[in-house]
C-alpha positions in Angstrom: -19.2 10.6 11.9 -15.4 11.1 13.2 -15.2 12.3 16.2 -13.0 15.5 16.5 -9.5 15.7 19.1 -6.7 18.7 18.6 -3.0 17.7 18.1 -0.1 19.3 17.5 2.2 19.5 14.7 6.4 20.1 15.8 5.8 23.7 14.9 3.6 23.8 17.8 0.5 24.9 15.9 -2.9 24.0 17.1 -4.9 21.8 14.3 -8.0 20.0 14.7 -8.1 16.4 13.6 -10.3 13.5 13.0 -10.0 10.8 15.1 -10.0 7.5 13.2 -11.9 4.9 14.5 -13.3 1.8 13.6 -15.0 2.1 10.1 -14.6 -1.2 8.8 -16.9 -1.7 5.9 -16.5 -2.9 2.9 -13.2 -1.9 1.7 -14.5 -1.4 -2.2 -17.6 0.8 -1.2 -15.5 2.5 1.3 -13.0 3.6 -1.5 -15.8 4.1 -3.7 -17.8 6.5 -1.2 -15.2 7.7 0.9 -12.3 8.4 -2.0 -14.7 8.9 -4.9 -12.9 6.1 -6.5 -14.5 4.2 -9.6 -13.5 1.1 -9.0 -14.3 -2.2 -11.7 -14.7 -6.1 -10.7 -11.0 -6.9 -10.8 -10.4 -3.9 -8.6 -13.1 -5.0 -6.4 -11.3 -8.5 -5.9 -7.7 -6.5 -4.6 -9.8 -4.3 -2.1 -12.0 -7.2 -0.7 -9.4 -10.0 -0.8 -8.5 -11.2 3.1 -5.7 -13.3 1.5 -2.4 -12.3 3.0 -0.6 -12.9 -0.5 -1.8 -11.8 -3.5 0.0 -10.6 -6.9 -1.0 -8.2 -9.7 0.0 -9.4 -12.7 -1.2 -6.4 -15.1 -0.8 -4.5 -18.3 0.8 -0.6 -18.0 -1.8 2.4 -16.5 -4.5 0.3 -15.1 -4.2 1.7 -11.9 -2.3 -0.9 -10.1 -0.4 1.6 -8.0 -3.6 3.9 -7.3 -5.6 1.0 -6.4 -3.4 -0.4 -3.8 -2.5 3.0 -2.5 -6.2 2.8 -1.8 -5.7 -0.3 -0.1 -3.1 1.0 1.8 -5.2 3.8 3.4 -7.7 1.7 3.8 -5.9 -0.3 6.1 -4.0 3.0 7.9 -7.4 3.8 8.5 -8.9 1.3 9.7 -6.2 -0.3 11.9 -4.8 1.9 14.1 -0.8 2.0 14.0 -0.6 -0.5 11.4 2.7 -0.1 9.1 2.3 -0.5 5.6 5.9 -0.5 3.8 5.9 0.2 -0.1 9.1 -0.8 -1.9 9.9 -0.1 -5.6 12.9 -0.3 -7.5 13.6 3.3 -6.6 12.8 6.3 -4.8 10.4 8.3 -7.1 8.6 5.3 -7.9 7.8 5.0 -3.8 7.2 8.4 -4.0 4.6 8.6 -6.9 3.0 5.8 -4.6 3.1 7.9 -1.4 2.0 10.6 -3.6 -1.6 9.1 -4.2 -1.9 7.6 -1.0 -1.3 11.6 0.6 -4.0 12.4 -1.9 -6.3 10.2 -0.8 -5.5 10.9 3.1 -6.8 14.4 2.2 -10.4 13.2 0.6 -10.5 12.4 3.8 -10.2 14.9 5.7 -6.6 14.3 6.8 -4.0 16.8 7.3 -1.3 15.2 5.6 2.4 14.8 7.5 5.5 12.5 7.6 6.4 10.2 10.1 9.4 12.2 11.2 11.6 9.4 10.4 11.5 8.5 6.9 11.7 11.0 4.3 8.8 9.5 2.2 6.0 8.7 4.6 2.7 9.4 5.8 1.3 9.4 9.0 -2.0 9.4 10.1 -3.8 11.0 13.4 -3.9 7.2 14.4 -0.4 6.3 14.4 -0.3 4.2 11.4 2.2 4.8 8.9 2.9 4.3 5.2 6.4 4.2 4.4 8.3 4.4 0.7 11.8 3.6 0.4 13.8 2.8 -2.8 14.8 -0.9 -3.6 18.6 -0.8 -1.3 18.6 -3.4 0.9 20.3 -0.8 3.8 17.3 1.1 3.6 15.4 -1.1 5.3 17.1 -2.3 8.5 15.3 -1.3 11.4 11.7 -2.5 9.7 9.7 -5.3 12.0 6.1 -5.7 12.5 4.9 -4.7 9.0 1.0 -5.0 8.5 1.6 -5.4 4.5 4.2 -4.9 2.5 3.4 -4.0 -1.1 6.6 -4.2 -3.8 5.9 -2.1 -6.4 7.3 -3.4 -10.1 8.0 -6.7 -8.6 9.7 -8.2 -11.5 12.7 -5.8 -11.4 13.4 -5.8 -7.5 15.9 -8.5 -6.7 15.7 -12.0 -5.3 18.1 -11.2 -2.8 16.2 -7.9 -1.9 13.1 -9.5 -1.4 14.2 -12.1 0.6 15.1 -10.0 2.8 12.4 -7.7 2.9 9.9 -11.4 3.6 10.8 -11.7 7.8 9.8 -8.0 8.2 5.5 -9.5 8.2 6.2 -12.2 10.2 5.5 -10.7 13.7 2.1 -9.5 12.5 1.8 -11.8 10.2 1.3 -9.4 7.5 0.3 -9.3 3.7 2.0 -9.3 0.9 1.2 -7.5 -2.1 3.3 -7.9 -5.2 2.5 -5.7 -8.4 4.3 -5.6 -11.7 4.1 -5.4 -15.4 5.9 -9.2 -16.7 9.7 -8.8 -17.1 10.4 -12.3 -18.1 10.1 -15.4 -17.0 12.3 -15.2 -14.2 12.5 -13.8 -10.7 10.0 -14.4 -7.0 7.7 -12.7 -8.9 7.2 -15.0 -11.9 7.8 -17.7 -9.0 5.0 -16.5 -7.2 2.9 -16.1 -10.1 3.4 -19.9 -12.0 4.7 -21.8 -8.4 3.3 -20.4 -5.6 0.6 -22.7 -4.8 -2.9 -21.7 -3.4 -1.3 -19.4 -0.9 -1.4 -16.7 -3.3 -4.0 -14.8 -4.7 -3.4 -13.9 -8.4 -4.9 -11.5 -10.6 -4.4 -10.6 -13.8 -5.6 -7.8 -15.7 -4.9 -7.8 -19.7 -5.1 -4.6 -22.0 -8.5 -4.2 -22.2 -9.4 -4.2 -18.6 -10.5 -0.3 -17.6 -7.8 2.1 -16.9 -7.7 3.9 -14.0 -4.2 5.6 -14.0 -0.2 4.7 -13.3 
């Protein structure tokens, strides 16, 4: 059971909140029980992995978004102040992304609110963020100390963009999550995908696999 602490939102109003703490098991039957999230064996492999890279390399609406928005509260939940930065090629996609993350911060319980900072964020009672921001490399100056970063549609962010965005795990030593429908064969993330050695974790999910959603 949570335990129970008040803080106070900028308007000043009292709210009650659970305290996060330590619930560490395993990540699949912890989305599973605490999200009511079906989850298959493929799905099972993104939430368990302790790889730091991996890459989903999957058909349209299997769920590759929801299922590492999962991930991603997972890990603001379990790691207090952690930062996990979503980028997608623009700002509604990091939206949609924040979207089911905010809807999965309520399953549990959470209150949802920004980080006062970024306009597309979520904060939790234990200081850990999830930030969205559209694929313009100004955006995200000012980012260090990332926990994971999870690019969403890979294929069409930029080279240049995501080299960039690369030093921002290195203090933590952060994941990396790359997701994305093919666009070619061309790009980091067909790199990663046919070159990246044993560092990466790769899954690939064909049109049959079980769809969850976007």
């Amino acid at each position: 059971m949570w335990e129970m602490k008040e803080w106070r939102e900028s308007s000043g109003q009292r709210c009650i909140a659970p305290e996060l703490g330590n619930d560490t098991a395993d990540a699949a039957e912890w989305v599973r029980t605490r999200l009511g999230l079906p989850v298959d064996a493929l799905q099972e492999r993104v939430l368990r992995t302790t790889n730091k890279r991996g890459i989903l390399n999957c058909s349209r609406q299997w769920g590759k978004s929801t299922i590492t928005a999962a991930k991603a509260i997972h890990q603001a939940y379990t790691e207090a102040e952690s930062l996990t930065v979503v980028v997608s090629p623009s700002g509604r996609q990091s939206g949609e992304f924040l979207r089911k993350a905010t809807g999965f911060a309520r399953k549990l319980g959470i209150r949802p609110k920004g980080d006062g900072d970024n306009e597309i964020s979520l904060e939790l009672p234990n200081r850990s963020r999830i930030v969205g921001l559209p694929g313009v490399e100004a955006t995200l100056r000012g980012f260090s100390a990332v926990s994971m970063l999870i690019i969403d549609e890979a294929a069409r962010v930029t080279d240049d963009l995501y080299k960039s965005l690369r030093p921002t795990v290195t203090v933590k030593d952060g994941r990396v999550w790359l997701l994305s429908t093919p666009f070619g064969k061309r790009g980091f993330f067909h790199e990663a995908w046919a070159n990246g050695g044993d560092e990466w974790e790769r899954v690939r999910v064909t049109g049959e696999a079980t769809v969850m959603g976007g």
